[in-house]
N, C-alpha and C positions, 0 to 999 in steps of 0.2 A: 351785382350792382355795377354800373357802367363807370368809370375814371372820372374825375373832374374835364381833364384836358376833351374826354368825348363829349362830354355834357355840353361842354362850352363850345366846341366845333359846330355840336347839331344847333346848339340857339343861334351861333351866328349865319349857319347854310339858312336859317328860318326868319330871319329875320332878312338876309338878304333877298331871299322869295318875296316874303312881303312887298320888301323896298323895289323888285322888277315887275310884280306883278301892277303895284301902285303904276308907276310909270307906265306900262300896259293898256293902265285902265284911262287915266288920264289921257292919255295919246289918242285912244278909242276914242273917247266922246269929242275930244277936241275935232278929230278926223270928221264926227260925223255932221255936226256943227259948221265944219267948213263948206261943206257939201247941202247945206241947208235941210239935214235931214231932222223931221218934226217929231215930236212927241218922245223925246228920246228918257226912259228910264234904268233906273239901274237895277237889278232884285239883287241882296246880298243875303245868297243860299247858304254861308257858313254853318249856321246852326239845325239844319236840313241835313239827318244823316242819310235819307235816299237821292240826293242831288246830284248829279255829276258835273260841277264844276262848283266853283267859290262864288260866282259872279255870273249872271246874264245882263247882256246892255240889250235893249232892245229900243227899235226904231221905226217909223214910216218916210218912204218917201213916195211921191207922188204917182212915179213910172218907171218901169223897169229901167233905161235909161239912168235916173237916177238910183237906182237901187243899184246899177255895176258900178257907178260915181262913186257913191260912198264907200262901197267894197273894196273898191282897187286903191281908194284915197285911203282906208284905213290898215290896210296891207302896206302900202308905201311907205308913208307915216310909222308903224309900228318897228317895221326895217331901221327905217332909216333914226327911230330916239331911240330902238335898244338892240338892234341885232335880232332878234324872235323873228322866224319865219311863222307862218299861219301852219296848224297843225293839218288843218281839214277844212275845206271847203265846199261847201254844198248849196246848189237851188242856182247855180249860173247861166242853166239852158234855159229857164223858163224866168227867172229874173221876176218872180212872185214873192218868194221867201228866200233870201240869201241867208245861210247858217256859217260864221266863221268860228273856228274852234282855236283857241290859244289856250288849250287844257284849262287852265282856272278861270278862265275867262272867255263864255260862250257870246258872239255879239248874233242878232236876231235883226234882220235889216227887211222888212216887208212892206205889202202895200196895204193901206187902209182897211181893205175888203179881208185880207188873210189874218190881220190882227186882232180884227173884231171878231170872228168866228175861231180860230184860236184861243186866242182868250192869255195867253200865257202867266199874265201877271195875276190870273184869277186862281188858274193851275197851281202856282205856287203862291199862294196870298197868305202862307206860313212864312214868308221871308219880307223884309224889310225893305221895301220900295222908295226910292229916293229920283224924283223927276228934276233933271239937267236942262234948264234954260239957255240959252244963249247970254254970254256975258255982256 
């Protein structure tokens, strides 16, 4: 059985995750929001034990154009309110499906045509979808 003082390190290392990943998540949507990116929803995979990550944001924007806007806006943004560099970055030559990977938090930045055949939110229609308006 593990010590009390371990027990209590790991709730605070896990609780502090929470509290950077929150701020992660928040900075994403705001990011994408400023970039006028539409349809923007959240899936929360937690309860998903074939998922790899905690969280997908996913997003349309109009043109490739704005699909590198939002990406670099939320790369900037994520730097600059917590320190996090973007794990992994994919889909920037062809600027159809941009994939940013922040380990617990996959963001999905495409165009109308790839999100509809895709389907993502159908994919995982096991997780809890929650749709981000503009405030």
């Amino acid at each position: 059985m593990e010590p009390l003082a371990s027990l209590t390190k790991r709730k605070i290392s896990s609780t502090a995750r929470l509290t950077r990943n929150s701020k992660i998540f928040k900075t994403i949507i705001s990011a994408i929001q400023e970039k006028k990116g539409e349809q923007i929803v959240s899936l929360d995979l937690r309860q998903i034990t074939e998922a790899v990550s905690d969280f997908f944001v996913i997003c349309e924007a109009t043109s490739g154009p704005q699909i590198k806007s939002i990406a670099d806006n939320i790369e900037y943004r994520v730097k600059e309110a917590t320190g996090e560099n973007v794990y992994q970055r994919e889909g920037m030559q062809t600027l159809q499906w941009v994939l940013m990977d922040y380990v617990n938090i996959v963001v999905h930045i495409m165009l109308p045509e790839q999100r509809k055949f895709y389907n993502l939110e159908e994919m995982w229609s096991d997780s809890s979808a929650k749709e981000h308006k503009e405030p």
